[in-house]
MARDREN-137134 format. One record per residue (C-alpha): x, y, z; residue in three letters. Coordinates in steps of 0.2 Angstrom, whole numbers, plus 2048, in hexadecimal, padded with zeros to 3 digits. Example, Ala and Ser with C-alpha at 12.3 -4.5 7.8 and 13.67 -1.06 7.14 Angstrom:
! residues 2
83E7EA827ALA
8447FB824SER
//
This chain:
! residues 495
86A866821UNK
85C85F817UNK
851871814UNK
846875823UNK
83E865828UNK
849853827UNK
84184581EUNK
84483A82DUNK
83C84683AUNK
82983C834UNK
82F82E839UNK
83483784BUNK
82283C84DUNK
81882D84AUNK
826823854UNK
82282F863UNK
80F82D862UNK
81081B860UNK
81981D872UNK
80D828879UNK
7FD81F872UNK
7FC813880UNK
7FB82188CUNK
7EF829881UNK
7E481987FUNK
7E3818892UNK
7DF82A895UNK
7D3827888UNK
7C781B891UNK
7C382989EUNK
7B283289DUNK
7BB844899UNK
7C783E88AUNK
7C0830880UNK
7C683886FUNK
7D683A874UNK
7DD82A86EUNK
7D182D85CUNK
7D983F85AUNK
7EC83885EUNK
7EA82A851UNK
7E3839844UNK
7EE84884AUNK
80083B846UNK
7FC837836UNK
7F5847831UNK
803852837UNK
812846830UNK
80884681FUNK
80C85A821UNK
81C858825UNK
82184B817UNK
818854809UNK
82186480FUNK
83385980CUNK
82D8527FBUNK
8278627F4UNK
83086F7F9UNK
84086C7F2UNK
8368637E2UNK
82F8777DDUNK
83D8827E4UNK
8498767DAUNK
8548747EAUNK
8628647E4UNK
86385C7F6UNK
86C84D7ECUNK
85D83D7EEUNK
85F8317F5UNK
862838807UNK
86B82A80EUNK
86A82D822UNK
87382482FUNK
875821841UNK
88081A84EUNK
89281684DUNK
89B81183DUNK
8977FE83CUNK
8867FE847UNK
88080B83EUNK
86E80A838UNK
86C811827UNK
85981C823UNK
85881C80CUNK
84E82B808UNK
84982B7F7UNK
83C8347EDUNK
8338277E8UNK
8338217FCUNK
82E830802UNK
8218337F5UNK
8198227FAUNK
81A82780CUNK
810838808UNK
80282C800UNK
80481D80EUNK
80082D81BUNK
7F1833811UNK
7EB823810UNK
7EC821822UNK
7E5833827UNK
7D583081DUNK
7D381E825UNK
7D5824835UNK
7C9835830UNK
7BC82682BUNK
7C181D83CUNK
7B982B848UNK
7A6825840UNK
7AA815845UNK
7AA80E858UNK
7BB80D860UNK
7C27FE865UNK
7D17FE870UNK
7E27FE86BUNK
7DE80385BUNK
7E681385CUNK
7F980B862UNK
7F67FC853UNK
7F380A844UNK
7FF815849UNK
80D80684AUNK
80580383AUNK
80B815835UNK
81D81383AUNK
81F803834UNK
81A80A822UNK
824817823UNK
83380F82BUNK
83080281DUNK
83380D810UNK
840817818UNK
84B80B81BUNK
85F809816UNK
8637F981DUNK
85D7E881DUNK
85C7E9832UNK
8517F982FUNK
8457F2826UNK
8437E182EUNK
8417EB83FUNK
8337F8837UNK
82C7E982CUNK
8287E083DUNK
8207F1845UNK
8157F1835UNK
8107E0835UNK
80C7E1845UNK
8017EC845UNK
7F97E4836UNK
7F37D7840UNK
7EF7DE84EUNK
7E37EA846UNK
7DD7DB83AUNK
7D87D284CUNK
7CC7E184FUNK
7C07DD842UNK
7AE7DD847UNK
7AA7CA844UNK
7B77C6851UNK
7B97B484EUNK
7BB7B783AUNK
7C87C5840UNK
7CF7BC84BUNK
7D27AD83EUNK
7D87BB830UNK
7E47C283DUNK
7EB7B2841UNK
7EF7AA82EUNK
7F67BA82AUNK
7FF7BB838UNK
8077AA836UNK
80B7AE823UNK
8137BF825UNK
81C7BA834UNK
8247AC82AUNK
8277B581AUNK
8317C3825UNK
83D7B682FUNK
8417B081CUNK
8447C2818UNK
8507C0828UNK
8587B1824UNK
85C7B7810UNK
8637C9819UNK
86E7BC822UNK
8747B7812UNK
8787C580CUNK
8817CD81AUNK
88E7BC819UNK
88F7C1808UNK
8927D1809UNK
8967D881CUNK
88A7E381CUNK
8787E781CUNK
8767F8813UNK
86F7F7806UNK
87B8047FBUNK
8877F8802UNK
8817E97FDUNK
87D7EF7EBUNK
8907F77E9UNK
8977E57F1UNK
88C7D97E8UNK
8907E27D8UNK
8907D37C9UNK
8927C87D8UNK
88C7B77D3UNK
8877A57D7UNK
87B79B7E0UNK
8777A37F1UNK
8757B27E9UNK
8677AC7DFUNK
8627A27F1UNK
8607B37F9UNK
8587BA7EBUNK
8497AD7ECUNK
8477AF7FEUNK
8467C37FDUNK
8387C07EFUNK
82E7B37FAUNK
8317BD80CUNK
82B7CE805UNK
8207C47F9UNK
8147C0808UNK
8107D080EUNK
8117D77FAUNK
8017CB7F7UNK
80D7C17E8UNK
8067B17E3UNK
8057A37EAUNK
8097AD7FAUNK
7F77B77FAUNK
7EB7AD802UNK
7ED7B7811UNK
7E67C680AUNK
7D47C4806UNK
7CF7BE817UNK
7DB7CD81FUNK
7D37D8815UNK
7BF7D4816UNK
7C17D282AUNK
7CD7E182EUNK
7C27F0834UNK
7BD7FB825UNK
7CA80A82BUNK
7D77FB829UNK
7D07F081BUNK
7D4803811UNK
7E5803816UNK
7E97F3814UNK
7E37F2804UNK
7EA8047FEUNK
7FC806803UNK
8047F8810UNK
8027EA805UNK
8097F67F7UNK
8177FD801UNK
81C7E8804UNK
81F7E67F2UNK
8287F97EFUNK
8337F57FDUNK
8377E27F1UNK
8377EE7E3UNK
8477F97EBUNK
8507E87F0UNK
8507E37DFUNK
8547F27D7UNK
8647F67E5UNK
8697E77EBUNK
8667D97DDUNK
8677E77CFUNK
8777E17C9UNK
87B7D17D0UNK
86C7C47CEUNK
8637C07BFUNK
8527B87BDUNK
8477C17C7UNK
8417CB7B9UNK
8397BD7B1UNK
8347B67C2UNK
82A7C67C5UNK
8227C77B7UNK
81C7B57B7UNK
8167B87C9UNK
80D7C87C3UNK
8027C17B6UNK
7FD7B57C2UNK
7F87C17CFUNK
7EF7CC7C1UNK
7E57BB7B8UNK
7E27B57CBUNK
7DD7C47D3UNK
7CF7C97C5UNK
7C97B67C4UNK
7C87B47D6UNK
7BF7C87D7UNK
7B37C27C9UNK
7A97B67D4UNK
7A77BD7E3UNK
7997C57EDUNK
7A17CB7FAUNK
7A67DD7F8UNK
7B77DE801UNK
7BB7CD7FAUNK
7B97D37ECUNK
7C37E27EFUNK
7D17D97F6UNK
7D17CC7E8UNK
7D37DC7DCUNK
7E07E37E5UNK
7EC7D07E0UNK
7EA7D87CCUNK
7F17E87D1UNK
7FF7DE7DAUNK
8017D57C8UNK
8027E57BFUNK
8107EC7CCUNK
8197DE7CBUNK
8197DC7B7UNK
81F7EF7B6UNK
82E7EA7C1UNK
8317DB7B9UNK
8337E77A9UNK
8407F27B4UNK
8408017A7UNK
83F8147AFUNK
82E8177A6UNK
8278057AEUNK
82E80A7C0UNK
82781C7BEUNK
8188157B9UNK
8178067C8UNK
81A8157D4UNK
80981F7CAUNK
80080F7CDUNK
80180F7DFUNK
7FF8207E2UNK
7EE81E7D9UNK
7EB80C7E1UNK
7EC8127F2UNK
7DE8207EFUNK
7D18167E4UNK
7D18067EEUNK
7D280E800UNK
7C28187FAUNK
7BB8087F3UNK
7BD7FE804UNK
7B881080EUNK
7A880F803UNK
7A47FD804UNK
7A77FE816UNK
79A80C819UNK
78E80480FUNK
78F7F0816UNK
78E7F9829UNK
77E801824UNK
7787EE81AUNK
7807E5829UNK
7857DA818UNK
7957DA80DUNK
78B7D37FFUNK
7897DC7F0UNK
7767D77EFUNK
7737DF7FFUNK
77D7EF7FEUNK
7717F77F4UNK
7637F8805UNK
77080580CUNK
77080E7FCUNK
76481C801UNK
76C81F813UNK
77D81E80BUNK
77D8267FAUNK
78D8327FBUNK
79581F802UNK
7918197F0UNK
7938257E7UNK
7A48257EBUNK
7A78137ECUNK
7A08147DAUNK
7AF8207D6UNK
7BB8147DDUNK
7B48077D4UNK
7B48117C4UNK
7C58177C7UNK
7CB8057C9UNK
7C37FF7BAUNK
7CE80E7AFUNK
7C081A7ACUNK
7C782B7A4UNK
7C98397AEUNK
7CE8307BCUNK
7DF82A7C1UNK
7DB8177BDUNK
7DA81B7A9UNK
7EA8247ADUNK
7F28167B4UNK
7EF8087A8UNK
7F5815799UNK
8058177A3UNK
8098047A4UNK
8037FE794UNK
80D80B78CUNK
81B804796UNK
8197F1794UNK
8157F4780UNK
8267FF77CUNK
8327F1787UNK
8377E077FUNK
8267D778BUNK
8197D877DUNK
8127C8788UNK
80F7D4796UNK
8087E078EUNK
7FC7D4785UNK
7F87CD798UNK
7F47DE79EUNK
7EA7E1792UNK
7DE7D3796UNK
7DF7D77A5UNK
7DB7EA7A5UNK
7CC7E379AUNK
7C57D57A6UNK
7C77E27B5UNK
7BE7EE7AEUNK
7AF7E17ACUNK
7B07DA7BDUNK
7B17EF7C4UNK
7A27F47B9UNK
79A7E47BDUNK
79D7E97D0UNK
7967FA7CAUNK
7867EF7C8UNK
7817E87D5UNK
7837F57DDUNK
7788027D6UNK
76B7F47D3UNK
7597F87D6UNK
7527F57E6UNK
7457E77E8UNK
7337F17E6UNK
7297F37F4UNK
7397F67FFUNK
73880480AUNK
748811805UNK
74F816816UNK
758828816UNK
76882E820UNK
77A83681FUNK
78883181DUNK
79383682BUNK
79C844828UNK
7AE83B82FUNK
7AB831821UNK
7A483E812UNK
7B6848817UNK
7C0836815UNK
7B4832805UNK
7BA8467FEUNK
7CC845802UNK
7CF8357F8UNK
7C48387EAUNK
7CA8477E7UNK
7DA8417E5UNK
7D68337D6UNK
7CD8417CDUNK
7DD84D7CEUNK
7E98407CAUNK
7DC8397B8UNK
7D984B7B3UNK
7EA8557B9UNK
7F68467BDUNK
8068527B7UNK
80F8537C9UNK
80D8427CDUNK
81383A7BEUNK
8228467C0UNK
8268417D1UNK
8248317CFUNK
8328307C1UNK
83C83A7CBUNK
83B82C7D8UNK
83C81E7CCUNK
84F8267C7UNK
8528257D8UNK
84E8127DAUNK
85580F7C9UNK
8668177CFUNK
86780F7E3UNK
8707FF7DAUNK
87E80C7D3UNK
8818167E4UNK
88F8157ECUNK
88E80E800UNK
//
């Protein structure tokens, strides 16, 4: 007995509305019920973002020992598939449910398009699945249901062909980065007879030799797609800018992110001990994606491109903090995800509200929606802000978290790149700032209007979380080390 509420009963509930969704879609194109299938794709993610906070905290302030990580199996011994709860897991899932909740708050402004509902609550699962996962059979199943969906909801883009195109390349590159995954999981399990991961970590203990550094590389490029690593990246921008606005923000907040934690908890468990190299791989690749992804950000007019080319730093800066694999850089990795997922969801929530207004995505036409969108850019200016590392919110709080990590281990390098980095991003985000509250051409009539209040109670929600987390940030940074031990000591469990 895991207190009142198991952590694996979240997963039960989205798995049973994502079963019922296609009822609920059908229902919902009858005169009498045509919010039903918006309400079931609100109601999921909202009441297992209760339930999952209720298993993270409870036991965190009544100081209950319930022994993390919860390792949960099913089916006879053998065949069993294995769920991992960790702390650092299901504090991710809290935030990847958030995430979604205020997207799909956003999403009842917005006109439906069928099948949404079905697509982003398998988008749900999938993350959650992702993260829960104990074996390598788990995960590829739950990575599929979250791919998936990715695409799917990519395709409903409002410029159909561009979504449509979007859709199709990152399909292509996801689905072949997970049949690597596959393929290295098959390497491993002739290694080692089993896929758990405990397993795998206690058998390939100081195992050595060249198909374990084969199925090393393979895990790094499969999971690498969907983590947005470069050279594997080009999907994103396009995916990105063409997915629906409710999509682009949870895209872009948590399930690329939850790509790269799910990498980051094979490293740690399985590779822990056994493989050498990938720290120095990582960090590699990660100053790539940070020099890259604020280059690439600097030029472009396109607001979501230029969100999505922004989101390749933050990849840079994850990866470099779990290429330095120390407590304080895992905790502070974790930190940056958390506040990542609420600054650039707002910022693609904001941006999205302001380009349907412009009918434009360029910044030198967002500022003619300014007048009938101002709570949209005000917000998106927090975002934006917050991303750039202004005090008081949990951007600043993030950068002081991993420079202080990267500067007290042996990577001066890394920290000297970050550095840069946090410098040239807070140009291109301030520039960004800019052109956005740039004058208006005189003469040009100012239209008034309202934002809608779907979206002012999404714009709320998420803002006033990077605000508590810059000025109060106590009980996040707490959990979050609490989670990084428990990823730090998967690689010593026993199976």
């Amino acid at each position: 007995m895991r207190g009142l509420l198991d952590p694996i009963l979240v997963l039960y509930v989205l798995l049973a509305s994502l079963l019922i969704s296609p009822v609920v879609e059908c229902l919902g194109r009858s005169k009498a019920l045509p919010s039903l299938p918006r309400a079931l794709s609100l109601a999921s993610p909202l009441t297992t973002l209760l339930m999952a906070s209720y298993c993270l905290l409870m036991p965190y302030l009544s100081g209950q020992a319930l022994g993390w990580p919860i390792v949960i199996a099913f089916g006879p011994l053998g065949l069993s598939t294995t769920f991992l709860v960790d702390r650092a897991s299901l504090l991710l899932a809290v935030v990847a449910l958030l995430v979604a909740s205020a997207a799909s708050l956003y999403a009842l402004s917005q006109p439906y398009e069928p099948g949404f509902s079905t697509a982003f609550l398998g988008l749900c699962l999938g993350m959650v699945g992702v993260l829960f996962s104990g074996d390598l059979l788990v995960l590829y199943v739950f990575w599929e249901v979250m791919c998936l969906s990715a695409y799917a909801l990519v395709a409903l883009g409002g410029d159909r062909k561009a979504a449509l195109e979007a859709a199709w390349k990152y399909f292509i590159m996801g689905s072949s980065g997970a049949l690597v995954m596959l393929f290295g999981a098959s390497l491993l399990y002739g290694m080692a007879g089993t896929l758990n991961l405990l397993q795998l970590a206690e058998r390939l203990s100081g195992a050595s030799g060249p198909w374990l550094q084969i199925a090393l590389l393979i895990f790094v490029a499969g999971a690498g797609v969907e983590a947005a690593l470069v050279p594997l990246h080009t999907w994103l921008p396009d995916a990105y800018s063409e997915a629906p606005t409710p999509v682009s923000a949870t895209l872009a907040g948590i399930t690329t992110e939850i790509g790269f934690f799910w990498l980051l908890k094979a490293l740690l468990t399985i590779f822990h001990q056994s493989a050498s190299g990938w720290h120095v791989l990582l960090a590699l690749v990660g100053v790539a994606n940070m020099f890259l992804g604020n280059f690439c950000a600097l030029v472009q007019s396109d607001v979501k491109r230029f969100l999505a080319y922004s989101s390749l730093a933050v990849i840079g800066y994850m990866a470099a903090a779990l290429a330095v694999g120390t407590a304080g850089s895992i905790s502070a990795l974790i930190f940056l995800i958390i506040s990542h997922a609420f600054s650039k969801s707002l910022a693609f929530l904001g941006a999205g509200s302001l380009a349907s207004v412009a009918r434009s995505r360029l910044f030198s036409h967002l500022s003619r929606s300014r007048a009938l969108r101002k709570a949209a850019t005000t917000f998106l200016t927090l975002a934006l802000t917050c991303r750039a590392g202004l005090p008081g919110t949990s951007g600043f709080v993030e950068k002081i978290l991993l420079f202080s990590a990267f500067f007290s281990s042996a990577w001066w390098w890394l920290a000297l790149a970050f550095l840069v980095n946090v410098v040239v991003a807070a140009a291109v985000y301030f520039r960004a700032v800019k052109e956005l509250l740039r004058q208006e051409a005189e003469g040009q009539p100012a239209r008034r209007g309202r934002t809608p209040l779907p979206e002012l109670a999404s714009f709320f929600t998420l803002s006033s979380f990077i605000i508590a987390l810059g000025i109060w940030p106590w009980l996040a940074l707490d959990l979050a080390s609490l989670g990084a031990q428990d990823l730090l000591s998967l690689g010593h469990q026993e199976g």
